[in-house]
NUVOZA-215005 format. One record per residue (C-alpha): residue in three letters; x, y, z. Coordinates in steps of 0.05 Angstrom, whole numbers. Example, Ala and Ser with C-alpha at 12.3 -4.5 7.8 and 13.67 -1.06 7.14 Angstrom:
BEGIN
> resn	px	py	pz
> ALA	246	-90	156
> SER	273	-21	143
This chain:
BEGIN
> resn	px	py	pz
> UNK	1946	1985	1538
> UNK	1941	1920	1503
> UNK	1942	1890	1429
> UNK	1927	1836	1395
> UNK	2002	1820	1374
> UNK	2062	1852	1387
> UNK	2109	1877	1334
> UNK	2182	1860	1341
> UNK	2217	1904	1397
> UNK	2152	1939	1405
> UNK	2155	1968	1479
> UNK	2102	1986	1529
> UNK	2111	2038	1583
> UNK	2071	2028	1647
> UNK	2045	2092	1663
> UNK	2033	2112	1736
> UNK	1999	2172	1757
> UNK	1950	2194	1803
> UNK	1922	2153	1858
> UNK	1949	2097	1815
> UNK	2020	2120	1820
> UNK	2016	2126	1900
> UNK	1993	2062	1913
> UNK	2033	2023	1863
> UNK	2098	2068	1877
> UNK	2089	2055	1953
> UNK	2090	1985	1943
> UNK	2147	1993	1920
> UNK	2192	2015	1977
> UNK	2228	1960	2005
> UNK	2220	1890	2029
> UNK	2145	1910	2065
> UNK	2095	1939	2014
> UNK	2097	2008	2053
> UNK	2169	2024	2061
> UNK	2239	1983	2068
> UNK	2249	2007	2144
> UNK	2170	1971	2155
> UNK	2163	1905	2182
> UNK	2102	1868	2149
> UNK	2033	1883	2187
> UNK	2035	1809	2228
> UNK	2100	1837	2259
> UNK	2071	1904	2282
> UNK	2012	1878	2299
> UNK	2048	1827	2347
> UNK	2098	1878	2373
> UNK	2028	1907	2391
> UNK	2000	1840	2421
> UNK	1948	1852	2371
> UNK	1924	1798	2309
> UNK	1917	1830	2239
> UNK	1882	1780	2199
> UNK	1843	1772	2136
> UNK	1792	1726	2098
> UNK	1818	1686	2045
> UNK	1797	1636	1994
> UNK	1832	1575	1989
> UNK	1850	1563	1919
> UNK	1875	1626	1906
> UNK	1938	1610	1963
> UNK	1985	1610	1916
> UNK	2023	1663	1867
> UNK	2026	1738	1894
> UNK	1952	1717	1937
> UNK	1988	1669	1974
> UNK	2056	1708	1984
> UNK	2019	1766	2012
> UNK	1972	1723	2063
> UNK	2029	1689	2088
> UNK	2081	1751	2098
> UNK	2029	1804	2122
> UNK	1980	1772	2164
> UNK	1974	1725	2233
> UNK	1906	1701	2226
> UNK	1864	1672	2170
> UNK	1791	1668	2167
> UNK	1759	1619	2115
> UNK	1705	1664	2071
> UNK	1661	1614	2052
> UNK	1699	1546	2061
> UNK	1670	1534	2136
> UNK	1597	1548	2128
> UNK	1548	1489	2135
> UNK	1530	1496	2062
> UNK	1600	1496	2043
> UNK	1621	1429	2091
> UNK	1566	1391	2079
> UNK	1518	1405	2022
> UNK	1485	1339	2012
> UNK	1456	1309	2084
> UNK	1508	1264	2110
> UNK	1559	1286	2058
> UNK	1614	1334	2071
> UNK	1662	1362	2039
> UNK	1726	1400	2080
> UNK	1780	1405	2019
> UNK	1782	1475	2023
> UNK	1765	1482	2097
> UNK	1833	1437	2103
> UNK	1875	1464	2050
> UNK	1864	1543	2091
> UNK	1878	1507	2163
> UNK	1937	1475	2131
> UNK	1977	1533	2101
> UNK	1961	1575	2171
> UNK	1997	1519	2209
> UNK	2046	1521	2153
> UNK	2054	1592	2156
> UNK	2055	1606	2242
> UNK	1987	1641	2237
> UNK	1924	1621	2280
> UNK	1854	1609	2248
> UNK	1791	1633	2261
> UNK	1732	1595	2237
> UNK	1665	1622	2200
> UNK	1613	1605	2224
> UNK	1570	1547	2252
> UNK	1499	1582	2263
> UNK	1472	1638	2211
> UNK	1410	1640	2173
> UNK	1445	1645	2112
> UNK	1487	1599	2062
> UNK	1455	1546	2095
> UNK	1443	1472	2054
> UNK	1376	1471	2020
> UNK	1365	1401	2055
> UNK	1367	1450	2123
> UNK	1325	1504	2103
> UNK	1279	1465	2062
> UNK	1264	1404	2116
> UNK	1204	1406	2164
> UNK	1233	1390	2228
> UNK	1206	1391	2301
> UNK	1241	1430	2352
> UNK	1272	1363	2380
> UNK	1298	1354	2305
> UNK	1328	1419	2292
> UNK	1364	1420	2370
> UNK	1394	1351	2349
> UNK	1417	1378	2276
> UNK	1451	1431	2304
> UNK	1482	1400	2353
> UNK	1511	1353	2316
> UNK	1541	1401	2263
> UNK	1580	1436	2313
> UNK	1603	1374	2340
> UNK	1623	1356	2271
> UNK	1661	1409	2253
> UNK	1687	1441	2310
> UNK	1716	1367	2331
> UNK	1749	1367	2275
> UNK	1790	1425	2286
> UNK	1796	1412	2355
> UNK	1853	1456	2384
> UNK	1880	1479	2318
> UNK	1836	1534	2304
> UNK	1835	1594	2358
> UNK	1767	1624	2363
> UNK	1701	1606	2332
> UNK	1646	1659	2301
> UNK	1587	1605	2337
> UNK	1520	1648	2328
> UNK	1530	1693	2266
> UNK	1481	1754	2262
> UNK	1426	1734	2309
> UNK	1393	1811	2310
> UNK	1360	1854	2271
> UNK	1369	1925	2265
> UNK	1321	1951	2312
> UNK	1348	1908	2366
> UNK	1297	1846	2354
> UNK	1314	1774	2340
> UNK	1317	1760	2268
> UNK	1268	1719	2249
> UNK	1305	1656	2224
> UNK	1305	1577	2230
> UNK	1338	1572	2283
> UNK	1304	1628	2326
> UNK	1239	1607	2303
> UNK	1244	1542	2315
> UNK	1285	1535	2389
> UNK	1273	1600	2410
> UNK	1328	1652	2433
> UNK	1361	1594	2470
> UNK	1393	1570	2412
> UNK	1447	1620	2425
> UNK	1468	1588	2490
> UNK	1457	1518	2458
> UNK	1507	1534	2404
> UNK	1554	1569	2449
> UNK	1550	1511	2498
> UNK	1556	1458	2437
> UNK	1610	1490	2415
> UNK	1649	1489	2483
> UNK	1641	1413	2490
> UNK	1668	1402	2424
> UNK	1738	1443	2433
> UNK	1744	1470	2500
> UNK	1809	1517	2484
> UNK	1775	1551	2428
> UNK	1746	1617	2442
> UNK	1679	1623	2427
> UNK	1640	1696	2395
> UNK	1576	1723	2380
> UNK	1591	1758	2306
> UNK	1543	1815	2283
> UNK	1545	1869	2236
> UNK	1521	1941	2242
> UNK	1542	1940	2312
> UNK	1601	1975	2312
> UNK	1581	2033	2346
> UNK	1529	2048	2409
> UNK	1468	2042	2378
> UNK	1404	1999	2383
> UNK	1426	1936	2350
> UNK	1493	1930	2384
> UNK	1454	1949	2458
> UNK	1416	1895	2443
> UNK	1490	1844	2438
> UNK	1509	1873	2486
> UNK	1446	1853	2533
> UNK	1450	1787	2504
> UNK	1517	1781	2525
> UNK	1511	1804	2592
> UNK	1455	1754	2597
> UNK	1492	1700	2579
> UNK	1552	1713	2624
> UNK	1508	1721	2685
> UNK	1473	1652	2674
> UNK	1546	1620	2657
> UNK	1540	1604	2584
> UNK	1607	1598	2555
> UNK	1620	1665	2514
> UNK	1689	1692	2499
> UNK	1681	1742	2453
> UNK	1641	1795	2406
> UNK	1660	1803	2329
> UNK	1640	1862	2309
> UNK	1637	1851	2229
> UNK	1661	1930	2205
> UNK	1633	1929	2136
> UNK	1628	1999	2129
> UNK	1619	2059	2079
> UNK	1664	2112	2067
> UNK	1654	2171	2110
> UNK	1609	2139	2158
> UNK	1663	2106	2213
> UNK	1628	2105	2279
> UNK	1642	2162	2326
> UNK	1626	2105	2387
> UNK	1667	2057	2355
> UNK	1723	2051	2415
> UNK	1671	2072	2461
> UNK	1632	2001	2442
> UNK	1694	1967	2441
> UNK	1710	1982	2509
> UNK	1630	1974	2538
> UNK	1642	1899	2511
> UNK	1708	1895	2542
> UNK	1677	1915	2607
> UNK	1639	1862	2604
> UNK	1700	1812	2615
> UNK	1702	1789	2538
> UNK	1749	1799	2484
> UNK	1730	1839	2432
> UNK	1758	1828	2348
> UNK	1738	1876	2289
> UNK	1720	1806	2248
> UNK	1704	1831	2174
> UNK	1732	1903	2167
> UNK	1728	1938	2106
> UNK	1712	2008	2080
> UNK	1676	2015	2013
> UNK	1665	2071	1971
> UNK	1623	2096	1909
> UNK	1670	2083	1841
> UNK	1707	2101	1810
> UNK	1762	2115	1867
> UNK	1793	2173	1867
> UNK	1866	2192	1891
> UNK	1816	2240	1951
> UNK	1775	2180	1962
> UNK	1825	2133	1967
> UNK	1866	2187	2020
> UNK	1804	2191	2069
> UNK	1797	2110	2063
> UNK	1870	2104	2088
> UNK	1856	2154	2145
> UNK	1791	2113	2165
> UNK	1819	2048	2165
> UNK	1872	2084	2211
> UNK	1819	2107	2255
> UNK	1779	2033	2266
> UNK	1849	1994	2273
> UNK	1874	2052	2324
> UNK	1800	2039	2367
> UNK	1824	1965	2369
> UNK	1889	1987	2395
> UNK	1864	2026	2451
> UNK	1830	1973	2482
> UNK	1872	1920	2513
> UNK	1821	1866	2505
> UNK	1800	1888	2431
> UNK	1848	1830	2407
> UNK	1865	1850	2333
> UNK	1832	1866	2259
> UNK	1818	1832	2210
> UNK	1809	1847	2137
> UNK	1748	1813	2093
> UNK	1795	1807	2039
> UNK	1856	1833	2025
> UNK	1851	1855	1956
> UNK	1800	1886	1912
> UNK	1799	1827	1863
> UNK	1781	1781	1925
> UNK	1722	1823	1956
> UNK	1649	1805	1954
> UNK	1625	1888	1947
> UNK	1620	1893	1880
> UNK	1580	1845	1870
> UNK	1532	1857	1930
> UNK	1540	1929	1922
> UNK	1533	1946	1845
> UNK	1572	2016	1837
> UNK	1615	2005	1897
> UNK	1680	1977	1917
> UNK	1751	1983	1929
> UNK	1739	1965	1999
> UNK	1805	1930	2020
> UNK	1876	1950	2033
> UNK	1908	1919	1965
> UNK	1880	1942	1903
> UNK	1862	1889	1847
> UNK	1935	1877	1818
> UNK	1964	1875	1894
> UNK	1995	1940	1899
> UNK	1979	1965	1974
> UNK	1940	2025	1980
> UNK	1930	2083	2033
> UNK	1886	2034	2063
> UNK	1949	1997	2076
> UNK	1985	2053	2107
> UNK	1931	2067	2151
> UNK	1940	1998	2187
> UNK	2007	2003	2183
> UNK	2007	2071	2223
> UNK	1960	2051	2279
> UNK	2002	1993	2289
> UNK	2060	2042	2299
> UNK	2100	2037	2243
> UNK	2117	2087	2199
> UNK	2103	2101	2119
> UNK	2133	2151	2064
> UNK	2106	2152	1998
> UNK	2154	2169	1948
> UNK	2142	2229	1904
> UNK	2091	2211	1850
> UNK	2125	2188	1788
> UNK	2192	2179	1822
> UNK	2199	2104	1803
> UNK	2169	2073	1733
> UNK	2166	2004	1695
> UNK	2174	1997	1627
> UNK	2153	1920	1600
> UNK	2178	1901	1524
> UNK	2185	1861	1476
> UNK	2254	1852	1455
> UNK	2247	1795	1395
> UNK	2188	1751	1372
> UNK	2185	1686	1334
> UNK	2132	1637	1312
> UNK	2130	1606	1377
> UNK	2151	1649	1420
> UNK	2187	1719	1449
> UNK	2239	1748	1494
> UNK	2214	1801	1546
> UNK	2251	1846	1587
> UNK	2232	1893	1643
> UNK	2264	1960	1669
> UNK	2256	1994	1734
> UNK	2275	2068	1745
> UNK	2273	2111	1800
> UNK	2280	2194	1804
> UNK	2276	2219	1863
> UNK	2266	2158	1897
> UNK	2314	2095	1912
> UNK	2289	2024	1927
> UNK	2324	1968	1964
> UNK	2288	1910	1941
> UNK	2232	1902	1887
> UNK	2175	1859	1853
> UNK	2139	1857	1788
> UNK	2072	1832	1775
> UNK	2038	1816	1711
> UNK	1985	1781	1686
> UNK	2001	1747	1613
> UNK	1925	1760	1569
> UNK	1930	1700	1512
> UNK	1961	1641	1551
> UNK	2032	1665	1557
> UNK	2084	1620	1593
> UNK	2154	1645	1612
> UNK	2211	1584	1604
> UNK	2265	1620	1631
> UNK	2283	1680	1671
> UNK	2353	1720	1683
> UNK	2368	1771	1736
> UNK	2308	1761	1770
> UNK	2264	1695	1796
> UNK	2199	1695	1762
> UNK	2148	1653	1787
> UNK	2077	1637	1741
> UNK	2013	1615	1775
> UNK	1962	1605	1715
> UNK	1967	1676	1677
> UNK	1998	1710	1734
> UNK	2078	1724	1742
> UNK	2107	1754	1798
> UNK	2185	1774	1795
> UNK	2233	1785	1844
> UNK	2305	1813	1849
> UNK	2363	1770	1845
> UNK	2418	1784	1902
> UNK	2450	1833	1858
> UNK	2401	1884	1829
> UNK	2345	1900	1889
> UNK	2379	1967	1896
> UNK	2357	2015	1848
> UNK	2383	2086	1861
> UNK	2354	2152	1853
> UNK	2375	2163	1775
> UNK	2389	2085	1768
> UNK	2354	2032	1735
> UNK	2359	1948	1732
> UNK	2336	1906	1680
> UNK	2309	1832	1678
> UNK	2295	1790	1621
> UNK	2258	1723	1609
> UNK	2234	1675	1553
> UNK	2170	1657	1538
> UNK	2121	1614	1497
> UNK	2059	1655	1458
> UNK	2003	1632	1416
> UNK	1966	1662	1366
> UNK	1972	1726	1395
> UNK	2016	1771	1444
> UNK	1977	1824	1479
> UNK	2026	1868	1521
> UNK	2004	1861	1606
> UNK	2009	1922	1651
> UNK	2063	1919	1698
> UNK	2050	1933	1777
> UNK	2114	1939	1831
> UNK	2105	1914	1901
């Protein structure tokens, strides 16, 4: 609910119910989004020997974004900030600011990288796709990216999508510039590029629609076979795991494992699950036991080496805008509260989750005085049938609202968005209890109320 100013001790009343209420009101159990007794997902997943990993966008690593990559995962995968049209758009001219800043805050952070990707047919530099080059040409141009970039990162990133969706559906060779114009050899050249340039990275073939037995991932795994009979350095499959609701592969461990037996490792590289919208509190139920499902197939196969998420959060996630009616594909939904998605991973990583009852725990946000320039806030937290050991409350301010000071909690702003913590004295909240936090802040113009979320 929001306004466009708020009278003096007006009050607003977050109201969770529904699938709403699970996901935010499971977020709110303890120190891990799921529940207090859970470790985050990077410390199952390693008590598992397992990676859990997601893609992320580099300038939104800071704020709740860049709490949550840090804490929960092990490995980071740059969405866009790696591809040739991202590094270097302009012939000759690159550009690896954001490429950097994700590399950096994984080091910073004890997680591993994966970079994405050095051969596709798509987001590609017009100056690539729109030159006439002779085969010679093109071999030289691509050899020289990978020696580029992957030199770069030489032994700080630990695996390398190389050839990114070199098949079609029906098992054929896309038709692309790089197939076209070297032939299917271009795999091996990439793959054997990319080997000179870091030697300790491990080195995949990425694909999507291949997650179960069918023609298109037959035809990877030919190629791959191929390609470890003639010796061409090849460490790995990604199998990419954008899928729809309801249609999880049957075959899915079953591939897995016919890869593995191949002597490669095997990563789910891109996983998520989307779904017609709006979500409901049923479709949002069967997503959680589906993500279970792909996450357990990676367990069960000791060379399947982890998962990882193509974003984390449904306010990071490119399916909405590719897929116009669809969405909520990821395991965080768009103000960061983890859903059943989230539980999922966390139970085929063997840890446990319990929801509280719905409506057990609520946040009320309000406005306690106003003046001309600004306000004091103040935010309770109850709980009924439910108790919580630690807490966090997330906001975004609509009209340019800063907060100046802060009491009984730490508040932290990024831009519009506020994220606050308990203080060493109030992260209990019993069943029948309640804490309160207050802050100052300055307001413009006008004073529209935010909706409170709990993680």
């Amino acid at each position: 609910m929001r306004t466009s100013r708020s009278p003096l001790r007006s009050r607003l009343t977050t109201l969770l119910t529904g699938a709403a209420a699970l996901t935010a009101l499971t977020a709110l159990l303890g120190a891990a989004p799921a529940h207090a007794a859970d470790p985050p997902l990077r410390d199952l997943a390693d008590a598992k020997g397992k990676v859990i990993g997601t893609a992320v966008t580099g300038s939104k690593l800071t704020g709740t974004y860049g709490r949550i990559a840090g804490e929960e995962f092990n490995f980071l995968t740059p969405g866009n900030a790696m591809k040739w049209g991202s590094v270097e758009p302009t012939r000759g001219t690159f550009n690896w600011t954001e490429a950097d800043q994700i590399v950096d805050f994984a080091e910073a952070n004890g997680q591993q990288v994966r970079g994405h990707t050095l051969v596709w047919h798509s987001q590609n530099p017009s100056w690539l796709t729109n030159g006439s080059w002779t085969s010679a040409q093109l071999s030289q141009l691509m050899n020289d990216h990978i020696a580029t970039e992957v030199g770069r990162y030489k032994g700080r990133l630990a695996a390398w999508d190389v050839v990114n969706e070199p098949f079609n559906e029906d098992g054929t060779y896309r038709q692309t510039l790089w197939y076209n114009g070297l032939g299917a050899d271009y795999i091996a050249q990439a793959l054997t590029a990319a080997r000179a340039a870091d030697p300790s990275a491990k080195l995949y073939i990425n694909d999507y629609n291949v997650e179960g037995v069918n023609a298109k991932s037959t035809a990877l795994y030919n190629l791959v076979k191929s390609l470890k009979e003639r010796g061409v350095p090849i460490d790995g499959v990604g199998l990419q795991a954008h899928l729809i609701l309801g249609q999880v592969p049957s075959t899915l461990q079953q591939n897995i494992q016919r890869f593995a037996d191949l002597g490669v490792d095997v990563a789910i590289t891109e996983l998520d699950i989307r779904m017609q919208l709006p979500a409901t509190e049923a479709k949002l139920a069967q997503q959680g036991t589906e993500y279970e499902a792909v996450v357990k197939a990676c367990v069960a196969v000791s060379r399947c080496t982890g998962v990882t998420v193509w974003g984390f959060t449904d306010s990071d996630s490119w399916i909405p805008d590719t897929f116009p009616g669809q969405g909520a594909a990821t395991p965080y939904d768009e103000n960061y509260a983890p859903k059943p998605a989230y539980s999922g991973i966390v139970t085929a990583l063997g840890g446990t989750t319990t929801p509280p009852p719905t409506g057990a725990c609520t946040a009320t946000y309000g406005v306690t005085s106003q003046w001309n320039t600004g306000f004091t806030g103040q935010v309770t937290i109850a709980c009924s049938g439910a108790s919580l050991s630690s807490w966090r409350a997330n906001w975004t301010f609509g009209a340019g609202q800063q907060i100046t000071q802060a009491w009984n909690a730490t508040c932290t702003q990024t831009g519009s968005a506020v994220s606050c913590t308990n203080v060493s004295w109030n992260g209990s909240v019993p069943s029948g209890g309640s804490v309160t936090f207050g802050f100052n802040a300055n307001w413009n113009g006008s004073n529209p109320l935010p909706t409170v979320t709990l993680a």
